[in-house]
N, C-alpha and C positions, 0 to 999 in steps of 0.2 A: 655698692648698692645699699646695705645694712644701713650706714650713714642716711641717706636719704627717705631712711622709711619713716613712718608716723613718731614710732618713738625714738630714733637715731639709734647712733651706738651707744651698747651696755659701757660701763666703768672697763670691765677686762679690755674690753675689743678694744678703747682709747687709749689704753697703756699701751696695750701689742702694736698698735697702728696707729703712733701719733701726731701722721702726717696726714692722716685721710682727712679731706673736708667733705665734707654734703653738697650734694649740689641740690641749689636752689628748686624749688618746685614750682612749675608755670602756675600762677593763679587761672585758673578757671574762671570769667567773667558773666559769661552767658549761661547759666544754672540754670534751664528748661528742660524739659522734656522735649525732646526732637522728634522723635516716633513713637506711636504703644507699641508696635518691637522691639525698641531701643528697653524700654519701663520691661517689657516680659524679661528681656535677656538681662535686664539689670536685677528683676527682682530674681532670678535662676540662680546668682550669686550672691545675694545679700540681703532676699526676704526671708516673711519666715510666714508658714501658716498655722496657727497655733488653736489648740482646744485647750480650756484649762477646768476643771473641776474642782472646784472650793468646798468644801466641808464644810455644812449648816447644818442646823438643827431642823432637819424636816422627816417629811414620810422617806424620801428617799435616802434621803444623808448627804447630797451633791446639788450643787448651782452648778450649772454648765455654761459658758462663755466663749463666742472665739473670740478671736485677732489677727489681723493681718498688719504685719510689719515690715519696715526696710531701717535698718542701722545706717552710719558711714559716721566718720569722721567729722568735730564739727565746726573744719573748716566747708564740705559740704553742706553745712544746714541752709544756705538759699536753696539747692537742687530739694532737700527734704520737704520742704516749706513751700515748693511750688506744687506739691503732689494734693494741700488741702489746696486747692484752687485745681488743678488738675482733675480730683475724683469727688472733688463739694460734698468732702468730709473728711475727717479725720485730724487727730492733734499731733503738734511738735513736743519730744519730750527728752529733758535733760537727760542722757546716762547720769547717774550719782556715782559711777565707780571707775568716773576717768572722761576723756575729751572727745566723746559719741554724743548723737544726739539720733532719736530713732521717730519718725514718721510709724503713727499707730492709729489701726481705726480697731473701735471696741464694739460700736454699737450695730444691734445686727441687720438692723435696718438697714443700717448702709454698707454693712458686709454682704448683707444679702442682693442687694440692689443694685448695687455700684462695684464692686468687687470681684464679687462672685461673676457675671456675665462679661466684664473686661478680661479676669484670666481665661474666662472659659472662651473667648474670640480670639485674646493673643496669647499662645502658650507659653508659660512657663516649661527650659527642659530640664535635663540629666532626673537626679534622684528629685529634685522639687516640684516636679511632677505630681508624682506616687502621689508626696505629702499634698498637694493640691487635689487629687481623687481622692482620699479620703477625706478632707480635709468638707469637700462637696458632700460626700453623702453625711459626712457628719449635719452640716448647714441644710441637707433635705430634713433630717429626720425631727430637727428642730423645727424649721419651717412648718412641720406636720404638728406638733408640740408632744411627738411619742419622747422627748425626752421630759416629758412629766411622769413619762411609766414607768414602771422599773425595769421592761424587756427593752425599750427603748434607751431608758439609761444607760443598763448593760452592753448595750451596741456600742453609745457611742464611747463609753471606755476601754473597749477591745479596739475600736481605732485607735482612740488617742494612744494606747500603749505601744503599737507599732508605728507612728508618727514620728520624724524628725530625726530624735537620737537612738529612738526605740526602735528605727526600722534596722533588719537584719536581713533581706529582699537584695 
């Protein structure tokens, strides 16, 4: 199975086992989205809902941004590439640290618009959930512009630090 994955087998494993071949992987032809169940249970395993906070020179000290993402491998990138047609927004973007290529919407307009009410109709589950509830109240308090305050600030980075990798829940 090792053989067959994205990166094959390591140098050790090829010496140990210098009989295994790989086997071939089906191409995939039809790269669409089949259902928004299919797109929630796909982004449950390979999106991501991200707040990020930049350090600028203002009254508060922080720019606040989301994103919503999905990775895959970029033999994948027609499935990534049909999601800008799919959600009429967002861009296709090279990994630079290897053979990924990740569907990303930044702007919040259409996170808020397009995004926001497709996960909140077809759930995303397990722990990317959570991350998608916070994820929303962070996108309210924006939408409201309390994160121009600094109590609103503060909110949204007690989310974002229990977010993703910081959840312990």
């Amino acid at each position: 199975m090792r053989a067959s994955l994205n990166l094959g087998c390591s140098e050790d494993l090829k010496l140990a086992f210098p009989k295994t071949t790989p086997v071939k992987k089906a191409e995939v032809v039809n790269q669409k989205i089949p259902h928004p169940e299919w797109l929630a249970g796909f982004t449950s395993g390979e999106g991501n809902f991200s707040i990020k906070a930049t350090k600028i020179q203002s009254k508060l000290g922080f720019k606040i941004s989301v994103r919503f993402r999905l990775s895959q491998h970029s033999r994948d990138k027609e499935l990534l590439s049909s999601l800008i047609s799919y959600f009429e927004c967002g861009v296709l973007v090279k990994d630079s640290r290897g053979p990924a290529v990740e569907y990303s919407v930044y702007k919040f307009s259409d996170v808020y618009v397009k995004i926001l009410p497709f996960f909140s109709e077809h759930k995303v589950r397990g722990v990317k959930a959570w991350d998608f509830q916070d994820w929303c109240r962070a996108l309210e308090i924006i939408q409201a512009k309390g994160h121009l305050t600094q109590e609103g600030l503060d909110e949204i980075l007690k989310i974002k630090a229990k977010m993703n990798k910081g959840r312990s829940e």
